[in-house]
C-alpha positions in Angstrom: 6.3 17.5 -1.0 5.6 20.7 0.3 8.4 22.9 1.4 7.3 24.1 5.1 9.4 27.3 5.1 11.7 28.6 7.3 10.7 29.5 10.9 12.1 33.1 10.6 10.7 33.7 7.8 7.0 32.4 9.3 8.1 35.0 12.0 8.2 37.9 9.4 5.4 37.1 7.7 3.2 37.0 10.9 5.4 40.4 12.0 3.7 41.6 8.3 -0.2 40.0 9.3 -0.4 41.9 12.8 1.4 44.8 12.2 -1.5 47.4 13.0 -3.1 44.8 15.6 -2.5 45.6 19.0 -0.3 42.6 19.6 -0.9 42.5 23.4 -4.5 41.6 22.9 -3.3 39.1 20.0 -0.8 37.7 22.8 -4.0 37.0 24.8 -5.8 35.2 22.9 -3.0 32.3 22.1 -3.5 30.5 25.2 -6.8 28.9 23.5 -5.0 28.4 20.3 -4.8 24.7 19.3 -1.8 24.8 17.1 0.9 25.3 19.1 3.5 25.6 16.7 1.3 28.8 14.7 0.9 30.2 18.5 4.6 30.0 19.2 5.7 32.0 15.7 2.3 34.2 16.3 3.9 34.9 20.0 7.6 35.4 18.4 6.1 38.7 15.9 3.4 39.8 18.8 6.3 40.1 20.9 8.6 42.0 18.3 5.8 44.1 17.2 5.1 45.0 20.9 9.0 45.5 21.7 9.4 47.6 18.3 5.6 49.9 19.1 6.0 50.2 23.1 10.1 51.4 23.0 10.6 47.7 24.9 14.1 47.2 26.3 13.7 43.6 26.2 10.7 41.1 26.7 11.6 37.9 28.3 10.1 34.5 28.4 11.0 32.4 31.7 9.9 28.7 31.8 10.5 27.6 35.9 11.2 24.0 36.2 7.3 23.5 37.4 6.9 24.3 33.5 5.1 27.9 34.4 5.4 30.5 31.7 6.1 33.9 32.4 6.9 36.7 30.1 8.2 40.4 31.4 8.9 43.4 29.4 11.6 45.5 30.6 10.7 49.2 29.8 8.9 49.1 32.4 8.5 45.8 34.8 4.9 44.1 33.9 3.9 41.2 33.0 2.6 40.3 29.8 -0.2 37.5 28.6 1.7 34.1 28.9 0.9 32.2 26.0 0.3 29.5 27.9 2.0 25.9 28.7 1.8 24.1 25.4 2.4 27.4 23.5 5.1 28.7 25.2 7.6 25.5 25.5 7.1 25.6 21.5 8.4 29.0 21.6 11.6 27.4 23.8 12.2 25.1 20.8 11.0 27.9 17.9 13.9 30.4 19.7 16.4 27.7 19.4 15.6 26.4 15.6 15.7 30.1 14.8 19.1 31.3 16.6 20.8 27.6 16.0 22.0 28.2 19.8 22.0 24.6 21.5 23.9 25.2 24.6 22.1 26.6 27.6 23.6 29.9 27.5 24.0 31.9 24.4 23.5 35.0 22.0 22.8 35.8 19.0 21.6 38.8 16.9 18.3 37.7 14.9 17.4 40.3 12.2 13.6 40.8 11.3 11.9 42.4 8.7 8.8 44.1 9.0 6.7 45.6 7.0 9.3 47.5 4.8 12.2 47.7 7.3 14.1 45.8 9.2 15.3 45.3 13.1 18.3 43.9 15.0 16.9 41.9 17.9 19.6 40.4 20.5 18.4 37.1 21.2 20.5 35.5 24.7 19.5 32.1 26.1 20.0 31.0 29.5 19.4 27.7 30.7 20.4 26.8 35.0 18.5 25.3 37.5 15.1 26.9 38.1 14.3 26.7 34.3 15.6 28.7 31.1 14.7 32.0 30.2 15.1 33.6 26.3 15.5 37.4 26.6 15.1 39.7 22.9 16.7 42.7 23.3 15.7 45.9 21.5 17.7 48.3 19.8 17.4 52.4 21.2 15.2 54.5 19.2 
C-alpha cells in the first residue's frame, strides 16, 4: 500500500521545488492543471513563497457562494492569478485537512519549512453567507 504522505509535508516539498521560480507565473499556469489536488498544494507553497519573497501581509483566497475564486494579497491590494474553480475549492478542503479547523471560523498557526528555514504562517478561516474566505498571514520581516 503506498503511504500518500501528509499534506503539509507535500506543501514543503513543493515550497522546496519552486523556491527560485517566480511563483506568481507558477500560480498562472494552475488553472489548466488537470490534477486538482497537485494544483491545490502547488497553490498552497506558490502562495507562501510569494507571501515569504514579496514582504506579503497576508494573501487571501475568497470562494463567493457563485463558486468564483478570488485571491488578494494584502501588501498592497491586487489581485493575484485565481487558480481556478476546480483548483481552488481543493485548496478550501487542502486548508482544512492541513489546519484540522472544521468550524466556519477559526485560526491556527501552520509552520512551514522552506528550503533550510522555517516560517510561522497564521492561517484564519471564515465561513458566512456570501462564501468562505482562508486568509495566511505573514510574519514582519
Amino acid at each position: 500500500m503506498k503511504d500518500p504522505g501528509s499534506m503539509h509535508k507535500k506543501v514543503q516539498e513543493m515550497c522546496d521545488c519552486y523556491a527560485t521560480n517566480d511563483p506568481l507565473k507558477e500560480m498562472s499556469r494552475l488553472k489548466t492543471d488537470a490534477d486538482t489536488e497537485a494544483a491545490a498544494v502547488k497553490w498552497l507553497a506558490l502562495a507562501a513563497l510569494h507571501g515569504v519573497n514579496s514582504n506579503a501581509k497576508e494573501i487571501s483566497i475568497h470562494r463567493g457562494d457563485d463558486g468564483r475564486i478570488t485571491v488578494l494579497a494584502e501588501y498592497r491590494i491586487t489581485e493575484l492569478p485565481s487558480p481556478g474553480h476546480d483548483a481552488g475549492l481543493k485548496i478550501f478542503e487542502t486548508f482544512r485537512e492541513m489546519t484540522h479547523i472544521d468550524a466556519d471560523k477559526g485560526k491556527t498557526a501552520l509552520a512551514l519549512g522552506i528550503r533550510d528555514s522555517s516560517i510561522e504562517l497564521d492561517v484564519k478561516i471564515k465561513k458566512k453567507e456570501g462564501g468562505e474566505k482562508i486568509s495566511i498571514g505573514f510574519p514582519k520581516r
